[in-house]
C-alpha positions, 0 to 999 in steps of 0.5 A, a space after each residue: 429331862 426333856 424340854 418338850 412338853 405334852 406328847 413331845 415330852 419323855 413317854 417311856 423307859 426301857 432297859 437294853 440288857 435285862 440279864 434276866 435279873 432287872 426289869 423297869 417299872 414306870 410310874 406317872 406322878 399327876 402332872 404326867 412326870 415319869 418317874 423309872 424304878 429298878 426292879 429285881 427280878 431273881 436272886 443276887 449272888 455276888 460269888 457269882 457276878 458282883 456287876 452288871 452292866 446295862 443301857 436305860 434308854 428314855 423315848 419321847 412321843 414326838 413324830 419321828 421319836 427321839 432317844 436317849 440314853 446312859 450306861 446303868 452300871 449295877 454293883 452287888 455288895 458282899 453280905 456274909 452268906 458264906 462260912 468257913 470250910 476246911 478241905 479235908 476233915 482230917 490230917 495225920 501228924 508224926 512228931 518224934 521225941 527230940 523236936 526242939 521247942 517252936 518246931 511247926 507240927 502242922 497247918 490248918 487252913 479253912 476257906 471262906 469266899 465272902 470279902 472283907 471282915 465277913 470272911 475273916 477266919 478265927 481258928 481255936 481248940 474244941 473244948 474236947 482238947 485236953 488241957 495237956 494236949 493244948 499245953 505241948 501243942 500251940 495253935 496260932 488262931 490267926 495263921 492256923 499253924 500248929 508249933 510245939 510249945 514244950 519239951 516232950 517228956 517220957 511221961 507224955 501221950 503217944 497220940 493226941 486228938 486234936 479238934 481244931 475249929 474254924 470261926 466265922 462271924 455269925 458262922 456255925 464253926 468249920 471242923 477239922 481234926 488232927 492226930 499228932 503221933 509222937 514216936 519216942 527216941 531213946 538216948 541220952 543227949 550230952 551234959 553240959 554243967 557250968 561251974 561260974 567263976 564271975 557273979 552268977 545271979 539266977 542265970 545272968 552272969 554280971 561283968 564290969 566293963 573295965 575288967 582286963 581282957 582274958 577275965 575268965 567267966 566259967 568252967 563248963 564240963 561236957 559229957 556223954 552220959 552213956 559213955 558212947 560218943 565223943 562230945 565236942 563242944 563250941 560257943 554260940 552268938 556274938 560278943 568278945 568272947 571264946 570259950 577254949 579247951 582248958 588243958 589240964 582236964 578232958 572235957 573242960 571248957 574255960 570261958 573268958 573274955 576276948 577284948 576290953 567290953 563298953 557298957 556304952 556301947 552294948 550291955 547286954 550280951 546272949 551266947 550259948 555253949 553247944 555240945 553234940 554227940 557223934 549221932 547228931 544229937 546236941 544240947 545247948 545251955 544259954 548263958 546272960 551277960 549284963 555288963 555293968 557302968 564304971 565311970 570310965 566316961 568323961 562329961 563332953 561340953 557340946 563346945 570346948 569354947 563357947 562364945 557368947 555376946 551381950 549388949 552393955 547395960 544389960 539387965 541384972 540377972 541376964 540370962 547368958 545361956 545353957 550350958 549342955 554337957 553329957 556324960 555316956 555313963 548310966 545312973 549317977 555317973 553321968 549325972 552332970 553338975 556345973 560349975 564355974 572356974 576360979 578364974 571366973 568373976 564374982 558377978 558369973 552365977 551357973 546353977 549347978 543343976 541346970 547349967 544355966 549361965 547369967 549376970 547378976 550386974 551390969 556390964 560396962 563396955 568401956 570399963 572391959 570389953 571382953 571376958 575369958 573364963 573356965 566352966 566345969 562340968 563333974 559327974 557323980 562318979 566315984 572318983 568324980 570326972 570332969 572336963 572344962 569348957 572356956 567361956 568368952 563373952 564379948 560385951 556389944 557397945 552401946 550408945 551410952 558415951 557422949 564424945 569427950 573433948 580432951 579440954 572442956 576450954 581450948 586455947 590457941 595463940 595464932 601469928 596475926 596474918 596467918 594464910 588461909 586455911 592454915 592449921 591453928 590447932 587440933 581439937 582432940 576429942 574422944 568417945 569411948 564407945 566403938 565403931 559408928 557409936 564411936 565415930 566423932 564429926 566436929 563442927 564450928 557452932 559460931 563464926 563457921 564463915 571464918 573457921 572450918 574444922 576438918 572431921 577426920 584429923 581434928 584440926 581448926 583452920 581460918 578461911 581467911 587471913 588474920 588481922 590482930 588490928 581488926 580483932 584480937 581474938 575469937 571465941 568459938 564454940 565447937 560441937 563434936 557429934 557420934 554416929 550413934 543412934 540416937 546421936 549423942 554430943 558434946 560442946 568446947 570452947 575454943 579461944 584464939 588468941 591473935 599474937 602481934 606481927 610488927 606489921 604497923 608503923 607508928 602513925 604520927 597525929 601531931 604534927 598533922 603536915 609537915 607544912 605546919 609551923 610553930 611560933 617560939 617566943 624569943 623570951 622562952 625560957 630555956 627548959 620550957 616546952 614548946 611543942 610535941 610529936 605525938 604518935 600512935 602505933 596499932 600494934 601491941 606489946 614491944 612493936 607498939 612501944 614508941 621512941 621520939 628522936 631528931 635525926 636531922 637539923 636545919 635553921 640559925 641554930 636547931 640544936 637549941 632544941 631537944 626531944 624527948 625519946 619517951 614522950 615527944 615533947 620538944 623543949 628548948 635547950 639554951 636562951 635564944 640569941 638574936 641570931 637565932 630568929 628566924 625558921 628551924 626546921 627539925 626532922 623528927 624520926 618516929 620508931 617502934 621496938 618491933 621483931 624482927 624489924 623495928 618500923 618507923 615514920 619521920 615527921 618535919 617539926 617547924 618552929 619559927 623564932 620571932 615576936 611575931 608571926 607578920 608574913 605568913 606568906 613569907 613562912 610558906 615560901 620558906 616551908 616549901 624550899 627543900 632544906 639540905 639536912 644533915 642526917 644524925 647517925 643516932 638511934 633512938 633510947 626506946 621508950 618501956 611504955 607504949 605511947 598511947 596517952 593524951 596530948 600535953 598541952 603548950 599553954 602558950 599556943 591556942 592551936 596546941 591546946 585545940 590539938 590536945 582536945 582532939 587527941 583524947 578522942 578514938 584514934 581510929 576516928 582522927 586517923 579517918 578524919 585526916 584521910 578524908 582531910 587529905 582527899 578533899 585538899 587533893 581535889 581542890 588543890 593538886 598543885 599546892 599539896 604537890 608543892 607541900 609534900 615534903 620529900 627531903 633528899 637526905 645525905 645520910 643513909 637512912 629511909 624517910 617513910 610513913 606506913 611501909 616507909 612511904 612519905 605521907 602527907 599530914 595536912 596542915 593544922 
């Protein structure tokens, strides 16, 4: 290519080395394209030179010209011109009479100088050969090598005439010929005549591979036939064997076996007992020994133990595995059959043939986890033989338990005021599955402000502390959820049940004050009512039962008055005199029946004897002076019954009869109306309720108190 145009294009081409062979010819197409073709010249010979090697040179026309060129490289290929040619015409061969059958008599060797298949060379017999001649002689047609192939007997041809051609493809045959010279030895060789003690079957002796050593195999008798020479005798090949003199006789040879054979490990043995004489010659009598299989070998199991995992659930059937056992023996006596031990379960089928191991049912985890059972695997033998394997199969859990609370309802009875965080009580759940399947995490549903529950001992705690008074129970629901996937839960019902603390006095509602006073007729019969104190305690059972007594007296004659220790009421004991008129003023000890301490509030009950009430402001002065009481050292018969009940009206007294509708109200309401009562008199008049606050200093040992033994103030009615 050039990519000049016109005169400055390619002009001409020219070869720098001709060889004599090759020239150029150039042709020009119509639109002036020059094309160089290869011309050549003489005759190839590729025996001669196979390549050539040249340079094409292409010159354009430009001024001054330029040139280029590339190396022309000329490969002769082989065509098959040549034939096969033997050195020589003839060769001379001399075999004597003894050769040994295989012994090269000679070799043939034609040349071809083509390559490859074109050279290939077949060599084979002229049809002129006789038959016998081709029978003792064999020629090898690829290697041209010539061997005996028979015995040579006294009957055969002294000389032998044999034409050998050399065949190439497409080729007139190279001939060669070769006279093979047979000089006869005249002798006799030595004898060797077996005499067999074993089962001897055309030439094979047959032994069973558990025969004892020293089992003699056959007598053999070696002679000379001329009677001239000594003969000696020995075995020939590998195997436990020996063939040694038998003492008795001359010229015997006993045969036997060495050592304990195994069919599994060779079955087949090839020997041959040798006799020469003392002029070398020698004879050979080649014996076969096949060993036959006993069932001397034992199925092996690949694994003595063999474990294997399945998930519970499983399907019916389930394939387990395939059990492999092998047996070295030949024929039946290593065909294996499997079969399951005694101590397998019914529900383990194994085929006997193939040893395939399943599950005909579900297997459940919980129920049993693990499995430990015998195969067997028997050959066909006679006896049968048979080794055991052991089976282990481990049953995976699954996440098919949901967790399970020991009880579907929980039940705690808690001191009321238990500290915080205090532990309640162990929720017990379990989940019969395992590992993370089996992993429980409780929580609180409701009321998870007030209870926690801690994961990892089951065990319910208040935040806070509890107060029976403000609620008395609890109902909760807790859920314990496994690890599973998916998640699998369950629910109980938990019941905290507050157990009463004698932390509550008996809180006095009427009288409301101590400074609150009632007027007694004088003509009030004796055993009449006059008044009462009523009380109510927020605590249950023995600390809310409530018993009424007078510890202290003041006025012309208290004792006309009695309580009663069971419902508070106050009636008049004796017919009231003329001296008794005036103020009687009785402190009234208010008790419950609580553990371990009984709590209690004491309470001024004033009751003025006269027609009428003309001077009230003279009644007050005389409430505010502190009486000098005489405490009675008596307690109290305690009442059976809680005090929670409605007010007994006095008919005479209107203010009465208006207490008495109040207390059939909520307790909880009356009690915030007294404080609230107390805190509105407190702001308007400091100096008149410290005035009306009665603390009476009390010669005997006793605590006067309201909630917590502490005086309270009752505002009047």
């Amino acid at each position: 290519m050039d990519p000049d145009v016109g005169t400055n294009g390619v002009q001409t081409y020219r070869l720098l080395d001709y060889h004599r062979m090759f020239t150029l010819d150039v042709e020009e197409n119509e639109n002036g394209e020059r094309t160089p073709y290869l011309i050549v010249m003489g005759l190839l010979d590729r025996e001669t030179q196979d390549q050539y090697v040249s340079i094409i040179i292409a010159e354009d026309g430009g001024s001054p010209p330029l040139l280029g060129s590339a190396t022309l490289t000329i490969g002769i290929s082989d065509i098959n011109d040549n034939c096969p040619l033997f050195a020589d015409s003839q060769i001379n061969v001399t075999v004597y009479g003894n050769a040994t059958v295989g012994t090269p008599v000679a070799a043939v060797q034609a040349v071809d100088i083509d390559l490859g298949t074109n050279a290939q060379i077949a060599y084979s017999y002229s049809q002129k050969v006789p038959q016998a001649s081709k029978d003792l002689f064999h020629l090898d047609e690829t290697t041209g090598v010539i061997k005996l192939s028979s015995k040579i007997g006294g009957s055969v041809l002294q000389t032998h005439k044999l034409t050998i051609l050399a065949n190439g493809p497409g080729c007139i045959p190279a001939v060669i010929t070769a006279l093979v010279s047979i000089i006869k030895v005249i002798f006799r060789p030595p004898e060797i005549v077996p005499r067999y003690i074993a089962n001897e079957i055309d030439g094979i002796v047959y032994l069973k591979e558990l025969e004892p050593v020293n089992t003699p195999i056959a007598f053999f008798t070696v002679r000379d036939p001329e009677g001239k020479y000594k003969v000696n005798c020995y075995l020939d090949g590998e195997g436990p064997f020996r063939l040694s003199p038998y003492k008795p006789y001359n010229n015997e040879y006993l045969l036997e076996t060495t050592k304990p054979m195994d069919y599994e490990l060779q079955q087949f043995f090839e020997i041959a007992v040798v006799a020469w004489n003392s002029e070398g010659f020698h004879v050979k009598k080649m014996i076969k020994v096949q060993l036959l299989d006993d069932n001397d070998n034992t199925p092996v199991f690949l694994q003595p133990l063999i474990e294997l995992t399945i998930e519970e659930n499983n399907a019916p059937h389930a394939f387990l595995t395939k059990l492999c056992a092998t047996d070295a023996d030949s024929g039946e006596r290593g065909q294996v059959s499997y079969f399951l031990g005694h101590d397998a379960p019914s529900y383990f089928a194994l085929d006997s043939v193939t040893g395939i191991l399943t599950v005909s049912t579900q297997l459940d985890r919980e129920e049993k986890e693990k499995y430990r059972y015998t195969v067997r695997a028997v050959d066909m033998g006679k006896p049968p033989r048979e080794s055991v394997a052991t089976v282990a199969l481990t049953v995976l859990d699954k996440n098919d338990n949901s967790p399970r609370f020991i009880n579907k309802d929980f039940s705690f009875f808690v001191p009321e005021n238990f500290p915080g965080y205090g532990e309640i009580g162990v929720i017990s759940v379990t989940d019969a599955d395992a590992g993370r399947n089996g992993w429980v995490a409780l929580s609180v549903l409701n009321q998870s402000d007030i209870f926690v529950i801690d994961t990892g001992k089951g065990m319910l705690r208040a935040k806070v502390s509890l107060d029976r008074e403000q609620q008395s129970s609890y109902t909760l629901w807790v859920e314990a959820v496994d690890g599973g996937e998916p998640a699998l839960s369950s629910t109980a019902k938990i019941t905290i049940l507050l157990l009463d603390i004698n932390d509550n006095p008996p809180l006095v509602l009427f009288p409301q004050s101590n400074m609150s006073y009632l007027l007694v007729l004088p003509s009030t019969l004796p055993g009449s009512p006059v008044t009462e104190v009523y009380a109510v305690d927020k605590d249950t059972g023995m600390n809310a039962v409530i018993a009424y007594s007078i510890i202290g007296r003041r006025g012309p004659r208290p004792e006309s008055f009695r309580i009663d220790p069971k419902t508070g009421n106050i009636t008049l004991e004796e017919a009231l005199l003329q001296t008794d008129y005036g103020l009687h003023r009785l402190l009234v000890k208010v008790s419950d029946h609580g553990y371990p301490e009984p709590l209690y509030s004491t309470v001024m009950v004033n009751l003025f004897v006269n027609d009428t009430v003309s001077n009230e402001s003279y009644i007050e002065s005389l409430l505010r002076k502190e009486p000098d009481i005489n405490i009675e050292e008596k307690e109290p018969q305690i009442s059976i019954e809680p005090t929670h009940r409605k007010v007994e009206s006095v008919s005479c007294v209107p203010t009465l009869v208006a207490l008495s509708v109040i207390s059939l109200g909520s307790i909880t309401l009356v009690t915030g109306m007294g404080i609230y009562i107390c805190l509105r008199k407190g702001k308007k008049h400091p100096r008149e309720d410290e005035s009306l606050e009665v603390q009476i200093p009390l010669k005997g040992k006793i605590d006067l108190h309201m909630r917590e033994r502490k005086p309270m103030d009752i505002s009047n009615i």
